[in-house]
KEKOL-346989 format. One line per field, with one value per residue (C-alpha): z, x, y; chain; residue in three letters. Coordinates in Angstrom, 3 decimals, padded with zeros to 6 digits. Each point is the difference from the previous one (the first is absolute). Layout:
pz	c(Z;...)
px	c(X;...)
py	c(Y;...)
unit	c(A;...)
code	c(Ala;...)
END
This chain:
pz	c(-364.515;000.371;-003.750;-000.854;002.459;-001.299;-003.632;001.837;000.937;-003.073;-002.129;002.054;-001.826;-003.733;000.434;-002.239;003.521;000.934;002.024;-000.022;003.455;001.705;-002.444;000.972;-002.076;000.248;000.541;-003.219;-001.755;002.029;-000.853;-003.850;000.362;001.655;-002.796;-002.768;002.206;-000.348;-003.463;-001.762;002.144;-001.855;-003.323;000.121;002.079;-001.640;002.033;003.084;001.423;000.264;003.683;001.268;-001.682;-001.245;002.781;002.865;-001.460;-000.718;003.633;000.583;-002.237;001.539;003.660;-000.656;-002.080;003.251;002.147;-002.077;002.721;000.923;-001.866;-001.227;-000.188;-000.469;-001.979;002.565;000.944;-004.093;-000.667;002.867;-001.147;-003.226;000.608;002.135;-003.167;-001.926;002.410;-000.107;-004.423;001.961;-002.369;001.072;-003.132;-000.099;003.374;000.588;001.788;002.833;001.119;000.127;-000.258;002.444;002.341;-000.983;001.217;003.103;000.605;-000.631;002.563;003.080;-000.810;002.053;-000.651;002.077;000.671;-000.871;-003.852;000.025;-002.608;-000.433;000.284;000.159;000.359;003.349;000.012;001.393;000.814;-002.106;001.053;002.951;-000.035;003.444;002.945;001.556;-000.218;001.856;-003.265;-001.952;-003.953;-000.497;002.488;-001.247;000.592;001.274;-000.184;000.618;001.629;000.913;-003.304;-001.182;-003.183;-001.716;000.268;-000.858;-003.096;-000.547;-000.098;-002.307;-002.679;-001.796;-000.399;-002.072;-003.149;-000.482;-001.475;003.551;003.960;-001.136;-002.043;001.780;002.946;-002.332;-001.129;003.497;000.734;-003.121;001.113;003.343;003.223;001.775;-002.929;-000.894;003.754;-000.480;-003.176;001.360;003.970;-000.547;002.764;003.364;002.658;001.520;000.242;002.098;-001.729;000.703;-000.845;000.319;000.777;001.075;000.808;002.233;-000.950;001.412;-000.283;-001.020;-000.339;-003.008;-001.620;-003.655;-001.658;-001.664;-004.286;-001.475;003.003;001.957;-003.212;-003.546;000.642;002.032;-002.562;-003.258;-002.563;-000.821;-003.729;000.311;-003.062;-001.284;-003.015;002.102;-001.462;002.675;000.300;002.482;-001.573;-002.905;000.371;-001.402;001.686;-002.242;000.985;-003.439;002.012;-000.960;-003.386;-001.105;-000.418;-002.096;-002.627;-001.601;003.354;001.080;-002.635;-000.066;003.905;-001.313;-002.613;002.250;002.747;-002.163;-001.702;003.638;000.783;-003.000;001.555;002.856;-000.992;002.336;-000.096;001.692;-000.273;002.566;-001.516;002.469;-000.733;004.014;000.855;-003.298;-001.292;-003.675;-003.125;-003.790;-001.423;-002.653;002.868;001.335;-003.246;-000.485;003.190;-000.167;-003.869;001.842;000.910;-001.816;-002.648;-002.591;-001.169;002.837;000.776;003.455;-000.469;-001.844;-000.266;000.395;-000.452;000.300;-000.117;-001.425;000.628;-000.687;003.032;-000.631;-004.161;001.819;001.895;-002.260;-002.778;002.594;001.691;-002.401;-003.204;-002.323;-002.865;002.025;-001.164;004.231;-000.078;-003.650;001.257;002.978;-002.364;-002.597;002.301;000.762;003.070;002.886;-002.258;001.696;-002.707;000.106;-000.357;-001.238;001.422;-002.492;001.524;001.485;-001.252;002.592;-000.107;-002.336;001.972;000.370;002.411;001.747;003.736;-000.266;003.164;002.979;000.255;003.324;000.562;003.213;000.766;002.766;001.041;-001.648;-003.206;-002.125;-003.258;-002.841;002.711;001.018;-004.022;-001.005;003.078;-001.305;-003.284;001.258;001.334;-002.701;-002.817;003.128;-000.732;003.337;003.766;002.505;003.516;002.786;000.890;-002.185;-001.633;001.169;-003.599;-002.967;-002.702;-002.210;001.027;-000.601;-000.971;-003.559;002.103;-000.803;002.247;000.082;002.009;001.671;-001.192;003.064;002.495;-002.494;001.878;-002.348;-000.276;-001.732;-001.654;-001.760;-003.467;-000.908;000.990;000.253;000.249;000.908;-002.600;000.977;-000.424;003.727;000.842;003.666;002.418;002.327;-000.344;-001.069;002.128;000.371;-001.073;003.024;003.235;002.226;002.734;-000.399;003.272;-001.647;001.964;002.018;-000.485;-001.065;-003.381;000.615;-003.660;-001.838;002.557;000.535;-003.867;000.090;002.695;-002.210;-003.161;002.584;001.394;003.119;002.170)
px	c(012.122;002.486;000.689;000.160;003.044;001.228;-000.052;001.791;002.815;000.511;000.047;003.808;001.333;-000.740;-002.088;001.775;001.432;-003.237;-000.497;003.883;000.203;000.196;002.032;003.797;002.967;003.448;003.117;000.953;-002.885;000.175;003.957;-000.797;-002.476;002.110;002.629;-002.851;-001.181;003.857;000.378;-003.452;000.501;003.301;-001.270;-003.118;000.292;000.743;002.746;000.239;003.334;-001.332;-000.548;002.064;003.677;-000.109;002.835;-002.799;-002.999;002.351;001.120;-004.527;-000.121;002.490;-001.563;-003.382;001.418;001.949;-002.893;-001.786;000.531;-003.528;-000.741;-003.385;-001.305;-003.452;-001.037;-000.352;003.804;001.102;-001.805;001.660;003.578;-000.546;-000.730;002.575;002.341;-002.198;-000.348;003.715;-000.658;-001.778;-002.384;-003.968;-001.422;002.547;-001.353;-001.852;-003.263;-001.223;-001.099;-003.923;-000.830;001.884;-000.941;-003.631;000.353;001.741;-002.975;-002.611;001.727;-000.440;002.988;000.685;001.957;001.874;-003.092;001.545;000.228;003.150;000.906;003.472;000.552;003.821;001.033;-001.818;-003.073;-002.893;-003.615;-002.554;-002.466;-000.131;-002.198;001.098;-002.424;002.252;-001.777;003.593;001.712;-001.004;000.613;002.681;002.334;003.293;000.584;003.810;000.064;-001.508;000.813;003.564;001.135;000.361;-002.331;003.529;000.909;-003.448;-000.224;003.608;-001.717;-002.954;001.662;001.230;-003.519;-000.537;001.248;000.179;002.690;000.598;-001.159;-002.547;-002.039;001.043;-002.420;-002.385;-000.320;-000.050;-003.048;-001.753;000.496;-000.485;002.488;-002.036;000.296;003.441;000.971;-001.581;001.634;003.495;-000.667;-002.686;-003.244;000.516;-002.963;001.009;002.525;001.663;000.139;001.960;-001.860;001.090;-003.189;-000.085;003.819;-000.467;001.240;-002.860;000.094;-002.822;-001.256;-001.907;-001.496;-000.191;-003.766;-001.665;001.249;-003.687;-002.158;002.762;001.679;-001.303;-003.344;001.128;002.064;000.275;002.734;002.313;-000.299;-004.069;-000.032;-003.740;-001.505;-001.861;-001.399;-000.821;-000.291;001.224;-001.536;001.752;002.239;-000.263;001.697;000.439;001.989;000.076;001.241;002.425;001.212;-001.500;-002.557;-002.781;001.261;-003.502;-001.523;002.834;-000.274;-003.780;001.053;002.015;-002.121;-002.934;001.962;001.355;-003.680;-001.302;002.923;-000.400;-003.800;000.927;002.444;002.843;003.426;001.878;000.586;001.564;001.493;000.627;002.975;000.429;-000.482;000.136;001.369;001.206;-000.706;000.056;000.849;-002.967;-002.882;002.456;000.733;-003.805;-000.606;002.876;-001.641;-002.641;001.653;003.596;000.017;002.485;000.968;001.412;002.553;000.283;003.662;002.899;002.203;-001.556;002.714;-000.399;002.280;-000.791;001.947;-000.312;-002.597;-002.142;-000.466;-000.865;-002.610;-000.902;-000.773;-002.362;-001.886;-000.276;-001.367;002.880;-001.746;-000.199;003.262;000.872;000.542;001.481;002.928;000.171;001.090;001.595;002.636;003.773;-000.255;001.272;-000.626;-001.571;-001.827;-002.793;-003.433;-001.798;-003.338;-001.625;-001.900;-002.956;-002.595;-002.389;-003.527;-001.730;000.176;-004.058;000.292;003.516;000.273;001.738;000.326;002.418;001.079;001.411;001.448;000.053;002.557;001.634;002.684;-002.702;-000.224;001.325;001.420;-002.313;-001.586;003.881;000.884;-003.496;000.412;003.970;-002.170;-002.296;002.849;002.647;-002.505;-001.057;-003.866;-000.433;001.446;001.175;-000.950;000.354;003.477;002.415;-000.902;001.424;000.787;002.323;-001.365;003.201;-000.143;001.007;-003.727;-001.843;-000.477;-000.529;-000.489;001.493;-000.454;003.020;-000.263;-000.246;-001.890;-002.018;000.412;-000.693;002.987;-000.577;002.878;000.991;000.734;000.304;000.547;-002.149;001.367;-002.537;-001.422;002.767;003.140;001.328;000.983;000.864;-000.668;-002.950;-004.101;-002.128;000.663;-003.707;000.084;-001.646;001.064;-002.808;001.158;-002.650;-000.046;-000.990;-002.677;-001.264;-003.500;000.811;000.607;002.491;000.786;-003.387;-000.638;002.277;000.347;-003.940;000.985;003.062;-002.567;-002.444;002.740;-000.179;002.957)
py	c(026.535;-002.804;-000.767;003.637;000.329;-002.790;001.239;003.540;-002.350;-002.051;003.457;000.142;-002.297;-002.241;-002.782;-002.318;-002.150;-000.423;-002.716;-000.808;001.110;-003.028;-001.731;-000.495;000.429;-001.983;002.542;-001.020;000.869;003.428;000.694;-000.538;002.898;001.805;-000.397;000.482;003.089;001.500;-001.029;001.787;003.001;000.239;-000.636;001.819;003.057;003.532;000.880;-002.675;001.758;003.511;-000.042;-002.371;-001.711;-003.464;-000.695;000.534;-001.114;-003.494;000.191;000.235;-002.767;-002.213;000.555;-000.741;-002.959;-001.128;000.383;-002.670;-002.731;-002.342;-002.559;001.529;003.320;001.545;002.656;002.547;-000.910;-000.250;003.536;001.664;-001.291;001.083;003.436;000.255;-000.009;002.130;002.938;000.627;001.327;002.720;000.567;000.461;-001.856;-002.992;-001.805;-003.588;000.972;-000.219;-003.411;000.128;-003.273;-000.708;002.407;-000.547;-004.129;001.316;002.468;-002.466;-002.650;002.643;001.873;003.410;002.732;002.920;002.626;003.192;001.853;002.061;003.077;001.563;003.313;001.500;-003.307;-000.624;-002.223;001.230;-001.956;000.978;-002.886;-002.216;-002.653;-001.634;-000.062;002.473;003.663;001.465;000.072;003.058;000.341;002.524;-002.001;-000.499;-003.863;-000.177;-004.235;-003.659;-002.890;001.775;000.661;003.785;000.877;000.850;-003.932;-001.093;001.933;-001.164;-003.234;000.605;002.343;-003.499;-000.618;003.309;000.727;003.924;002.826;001.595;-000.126;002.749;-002.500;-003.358;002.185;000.706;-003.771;-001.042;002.381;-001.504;-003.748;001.145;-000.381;-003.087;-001.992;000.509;-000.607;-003.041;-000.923;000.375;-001.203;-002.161;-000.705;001.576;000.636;002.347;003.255;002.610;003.389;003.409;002.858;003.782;001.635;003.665;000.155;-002.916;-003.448;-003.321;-003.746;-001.478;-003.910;-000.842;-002.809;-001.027;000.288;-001.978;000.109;000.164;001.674;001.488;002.090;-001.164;000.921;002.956;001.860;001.633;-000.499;002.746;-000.144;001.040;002.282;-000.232;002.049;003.253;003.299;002.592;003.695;002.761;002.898;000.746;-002.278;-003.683;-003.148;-002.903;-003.010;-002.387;-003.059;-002.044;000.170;-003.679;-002.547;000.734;002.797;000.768;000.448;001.797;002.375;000.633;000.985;002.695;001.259;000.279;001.644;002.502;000.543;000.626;002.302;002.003;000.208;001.411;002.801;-000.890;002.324;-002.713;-003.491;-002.624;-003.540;-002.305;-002.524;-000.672;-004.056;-000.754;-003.448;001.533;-002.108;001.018;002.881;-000.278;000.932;002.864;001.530;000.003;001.988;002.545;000.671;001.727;002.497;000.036;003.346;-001.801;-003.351;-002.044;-003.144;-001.758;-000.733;001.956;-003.183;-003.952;-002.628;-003.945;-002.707;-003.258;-003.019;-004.035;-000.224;002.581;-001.270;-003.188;001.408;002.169;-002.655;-002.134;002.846;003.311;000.766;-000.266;001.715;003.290;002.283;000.717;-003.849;-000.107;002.343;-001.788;-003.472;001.472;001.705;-001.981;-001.647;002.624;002.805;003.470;002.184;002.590;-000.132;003.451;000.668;002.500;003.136;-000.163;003.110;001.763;-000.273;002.419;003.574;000.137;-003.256;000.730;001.962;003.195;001.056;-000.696;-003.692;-001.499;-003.727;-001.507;-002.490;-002.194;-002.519;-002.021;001.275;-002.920;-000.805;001.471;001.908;001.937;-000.005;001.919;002.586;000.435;000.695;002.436;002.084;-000.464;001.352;002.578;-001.239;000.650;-000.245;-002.647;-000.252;-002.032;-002.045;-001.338;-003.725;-002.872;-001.190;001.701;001.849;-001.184;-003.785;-003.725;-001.199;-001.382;-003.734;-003.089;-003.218;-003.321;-003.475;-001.840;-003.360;-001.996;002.299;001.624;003.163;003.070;002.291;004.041;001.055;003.816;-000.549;003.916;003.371;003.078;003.355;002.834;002.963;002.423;-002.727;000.464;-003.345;000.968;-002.336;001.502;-000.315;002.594;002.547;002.708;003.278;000.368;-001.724;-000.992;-003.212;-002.837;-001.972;-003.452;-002.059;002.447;001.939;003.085;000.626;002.707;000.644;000.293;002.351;001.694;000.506;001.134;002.469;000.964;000.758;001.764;002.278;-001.153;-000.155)
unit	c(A;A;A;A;A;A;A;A;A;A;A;A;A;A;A;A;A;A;A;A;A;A;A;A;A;A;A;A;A;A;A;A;A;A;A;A;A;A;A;A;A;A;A;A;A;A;A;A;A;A;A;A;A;A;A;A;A;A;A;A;A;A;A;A;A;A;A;A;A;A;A;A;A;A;A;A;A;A;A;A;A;A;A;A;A;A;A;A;A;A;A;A;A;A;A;A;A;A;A;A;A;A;A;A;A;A;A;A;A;A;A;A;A;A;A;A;A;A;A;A;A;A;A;A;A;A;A;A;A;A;A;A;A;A;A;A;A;A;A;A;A;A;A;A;A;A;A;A;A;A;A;A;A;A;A;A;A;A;A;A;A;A;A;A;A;A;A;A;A;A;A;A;A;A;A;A;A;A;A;A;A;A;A;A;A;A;A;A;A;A;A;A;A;A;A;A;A;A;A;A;A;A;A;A;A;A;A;A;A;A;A;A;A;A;A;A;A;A;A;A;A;A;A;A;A;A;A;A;A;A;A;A;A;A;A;A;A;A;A;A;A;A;A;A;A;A;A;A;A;A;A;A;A;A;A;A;A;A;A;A;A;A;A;A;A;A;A;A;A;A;A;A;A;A;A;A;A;A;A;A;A;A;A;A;A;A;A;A;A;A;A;A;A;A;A;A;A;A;A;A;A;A;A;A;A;A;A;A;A;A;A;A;A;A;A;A;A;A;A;A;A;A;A;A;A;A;A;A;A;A;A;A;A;A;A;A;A;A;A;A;A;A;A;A;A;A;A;A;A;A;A;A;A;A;A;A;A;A;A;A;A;A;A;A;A;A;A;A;A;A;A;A;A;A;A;A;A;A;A;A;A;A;A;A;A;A;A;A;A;A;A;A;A;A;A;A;A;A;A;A;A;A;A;A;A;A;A;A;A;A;A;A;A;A;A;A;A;A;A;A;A;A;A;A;A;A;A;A;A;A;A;A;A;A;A;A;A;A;A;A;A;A;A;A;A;A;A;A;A;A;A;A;A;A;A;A;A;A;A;A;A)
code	c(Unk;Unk;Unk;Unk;Unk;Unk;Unk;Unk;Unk;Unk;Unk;Unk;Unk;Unk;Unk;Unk;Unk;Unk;Unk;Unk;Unk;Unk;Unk;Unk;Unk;Unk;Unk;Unk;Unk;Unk;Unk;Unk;Unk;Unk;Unk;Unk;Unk;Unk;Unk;Unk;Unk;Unk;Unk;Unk;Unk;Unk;Unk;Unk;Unk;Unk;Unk;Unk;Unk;Unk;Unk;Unk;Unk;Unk;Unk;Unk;Unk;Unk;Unk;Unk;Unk;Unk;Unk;Unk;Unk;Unk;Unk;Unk;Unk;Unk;Unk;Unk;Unk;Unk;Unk;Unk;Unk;Unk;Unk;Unk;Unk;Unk;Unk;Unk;Unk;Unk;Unk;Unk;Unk;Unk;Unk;Unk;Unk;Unk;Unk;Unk;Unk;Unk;Unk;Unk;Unk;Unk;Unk;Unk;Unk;Unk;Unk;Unk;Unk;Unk;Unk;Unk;Unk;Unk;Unk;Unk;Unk;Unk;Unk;Unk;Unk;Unk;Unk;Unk;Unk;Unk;Unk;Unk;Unk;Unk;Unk;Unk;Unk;Unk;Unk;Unk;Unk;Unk;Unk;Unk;Unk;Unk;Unk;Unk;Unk;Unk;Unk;Unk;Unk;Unk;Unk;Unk;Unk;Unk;Unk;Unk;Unk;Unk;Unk;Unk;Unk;Unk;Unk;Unk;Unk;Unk;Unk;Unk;Unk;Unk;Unk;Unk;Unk;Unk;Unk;Unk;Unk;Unk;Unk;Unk;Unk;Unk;Unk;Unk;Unk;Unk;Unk;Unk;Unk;Unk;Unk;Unk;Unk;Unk;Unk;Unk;Unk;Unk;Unk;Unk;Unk;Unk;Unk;Unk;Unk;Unk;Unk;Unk;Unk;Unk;Unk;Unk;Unk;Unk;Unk;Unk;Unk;Unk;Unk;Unk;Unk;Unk;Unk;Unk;Unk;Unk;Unk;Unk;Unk;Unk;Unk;Unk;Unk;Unk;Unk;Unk;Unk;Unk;Unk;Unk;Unk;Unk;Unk;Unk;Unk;Unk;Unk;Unk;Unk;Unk;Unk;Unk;Unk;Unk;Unk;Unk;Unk;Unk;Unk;Unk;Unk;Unk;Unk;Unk;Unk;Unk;Unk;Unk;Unk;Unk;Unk;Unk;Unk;Unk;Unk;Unk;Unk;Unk;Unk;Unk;Unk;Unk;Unk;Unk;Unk;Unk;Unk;Unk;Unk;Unk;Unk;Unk;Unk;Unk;Unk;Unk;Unk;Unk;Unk;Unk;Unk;Unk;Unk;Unk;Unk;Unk;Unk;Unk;Unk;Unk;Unk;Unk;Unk;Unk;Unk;Unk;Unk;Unk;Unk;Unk;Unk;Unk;Unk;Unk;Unk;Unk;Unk;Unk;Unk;Unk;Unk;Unk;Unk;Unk;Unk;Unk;Unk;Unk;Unk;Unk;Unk;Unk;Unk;Unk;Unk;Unk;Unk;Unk;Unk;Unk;Unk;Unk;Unk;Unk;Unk;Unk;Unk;Unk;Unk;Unk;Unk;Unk;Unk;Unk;Unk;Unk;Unk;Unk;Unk;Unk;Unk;Unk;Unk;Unk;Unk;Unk;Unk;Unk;Unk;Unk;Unk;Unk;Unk;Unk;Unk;Unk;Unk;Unk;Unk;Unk;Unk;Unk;Unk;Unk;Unk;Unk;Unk;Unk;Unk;Unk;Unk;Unk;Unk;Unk;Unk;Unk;Unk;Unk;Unk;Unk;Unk;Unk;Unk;Unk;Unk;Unk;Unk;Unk;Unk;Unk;Unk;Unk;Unk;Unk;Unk;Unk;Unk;Unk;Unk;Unk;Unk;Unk;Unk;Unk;Unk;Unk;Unk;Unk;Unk;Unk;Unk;Unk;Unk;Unk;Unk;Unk;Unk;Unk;Unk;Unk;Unk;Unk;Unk;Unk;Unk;Unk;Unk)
END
């Protein structure tokens, strides 16, 4: 049980620091990653000033590089510096992750955490979970603050710590990390806390104390991105959630083919996809699903830019297959230049195997990446409709990443080399927004939008 919730909290972050934990860095060592850290983002992203102007993210870069002041730092310390500066490019896919190993050595050693899991709703943070010994605080609660401070000046203070476009998706991100360990990450180890809750119009002050990491939460609690390959049916209706959109693409797509075999068995007039809590990942194993039941030649883009630079040839030439033509262009392009890269169509599935009846896709605030850009698909080429909330991410988005280490720390940094712009060319600046709104209160029990969608299909009110 132990080393599978340790492998959960490694997956938060790359495990190419492991074991660096411990290890202690001079402030020099730290500052010229800091600089390097400045530099490559420069150099390598797309479009680095598209969310925030070079004369504030130098001011960012000048604090953090001012705050640099013990003699040694370790890498929990370096890694929250750094992303300190590379929050403010405001960009969900440029980001240094979150520190797992870390927070895994700090779990092992008896670490404890704050007991409550918090989602966002209107801007107002709500408990979902509460894993405290206290049975007076009731999920649903609005949580008003802790330890004295508001939740407006403690999310203030953990914001730095997430890189995302807007407030809407820094939330989102903080639901998918989760509250207590953020908390943590920013205020370190505290044992115990006095919260403010709103709780049926009436405002109580309760005392707390932190739970154990492992047997207290870990072991307590399911991760938000939990999207697993399912085929059910509700009459004639088929659910199918294809799981993230990665890992092991054969498998994957004998999944699909036998799903669709079985729904094709079974007659069904409507069909559910579910992109909620889904990670994202390559467009290859989306493009294969949507095929299914797409009625003409497809794209998952109308526009797909990239710019390569001096760094990214670098890393290009030690870590990619330079005689693939996607890497070719990437070399053979000037330094700083931003060009296009055509996808060509992808064709449907032969009519006798593809679904032709009604097609729904469910999505959330955590609907991410590939998983946001193949529901913007779905309803740009109107293959079917979009229910649930709008997604945390943009469907036209700074993405196409690649990952670096800083020389001295080793700490892996992501970085957005191009730019996607969704099937139907809007580049404005929102998520996917459902064809049919339907509120998903994240964490809870109740799936409020597959059912209320199977209600909706039903005709019930």
């Amino acid at each position: 049980m132990k080393n599978a919730i340790l492998t959960s909290i490694l997956a938060l972050s790359s495990l190419h620091i492991f074991g660096q934990s411990a290890t202690k860095f001079t402030k020099e060592a730290v500052r010229e990653d800091l600089k390097y850290l400045y530099e490559s983002l420069e150099d390598a992203h797309y479009s680095l000033y598209a969310y925030v102007t070079k004369q504030d993210f130098d001011l960012a870069y000048e604090r953090v590089q001012n705050s640099i002041t013990k003699e040694s730092l370790n890498l929990l310390d370096a890694t929250v510096l750094f992303q300190q500066l590379i929050s403010m490019v405001n960009n969900g896919h440029t980001e240094i992750s979150f520190p797992g190993q870390s927070y895994a050595e700090y779990a092992y050693a008896g670490g404890t955490l704050f007991p409550l899991e918090i989602a966002f709703e209107n801007n107002r943070s709500f408990i979902r979970k509460n894993w405290s010994e206290d049975t007076g605080i009731h999920a649903g609660s609005e949580i008003l603050g802790i330890n004295g401070a508001s939740m407006t000046e403690i999310l203030a203070k953990i914001y730095p710590q997430i890189s995302a476009e807007r407030q809407y998706f820094k939330h989102a991100k903080i639901e998918l990390y989760s509250f207590p360990r953020l908390y943590w990450l920013v205020f370190g180890k505290q044992n115990d806390f006095e919260i403010e809750i709103l709780s049926d119009g009436v405002v109580k002050k309760h005392t707390i104390k932190a739970v154990d990491v492992i047997e207290g939460f870990e072991a307590r609690r399911t991760e938000v991105l939990n999207a697993e390959k399912i085929l059910k049916f509700y009459g004639p209706t088929a659910y199918l959630n294809p799981g993230n959109f990665s890992g092991d693409e054969i498998k994957y797509q004998a999944f699909i083919d036998s799903s669709f075999v079985k729904i094709k068995e079974h007659y069904c007039k409507n069909l559910i996809i579910d992109l909620r809590n889904n990670a994202g990942g390559d467009d290859s194993f989306s493009d294969y699903l949507v095929s299914y039941f797409a009625d003409k030649p497809f794209k998952w883009n109308s526009n797909f830019a990239l710019k390569t630079s001096k760094f990214l040839k670098e890393h290009t030439r030690k870590h990619n297959d330079t005689t693939s033509v996607y890497w070719q262009n990437v070399l053979k392009h000037e330094d700083g230049e931003i060009y296009t890269y055509d996808f060509e169509a992808y064709l449907p599935q032969p009519e006798q195997k593809r679904f032709a009846g009604k097609v729904y896709a469910l999505v959330n605030r955590q609907s991410h990446s590939q998983s946001a850009v193949t529901a913007a698909q779905i309803q740009d080429y109107d293959f079917g409709a979009i229910v649930g909330e709008e997604t945390g991410d943009y469907p036209s988005l700074y993405a196409s990443i690649f990952q670096y280490l800083l020389p001295n720390t080793g700490i892996p940094v992501t970085v957005s080399k191009g730019y996607i712009v969704r099937v139907n060319g809007s580049t404005k600046e929102e998520g996917v927004v459902p064809d049919i709104f339907i509120k998903d209160h994240l964490l809870d029990e109740t799936d409020e939008i597959l059912e209320g969608l199977l209600k909706k299909i039903d005709g019930k009110p």
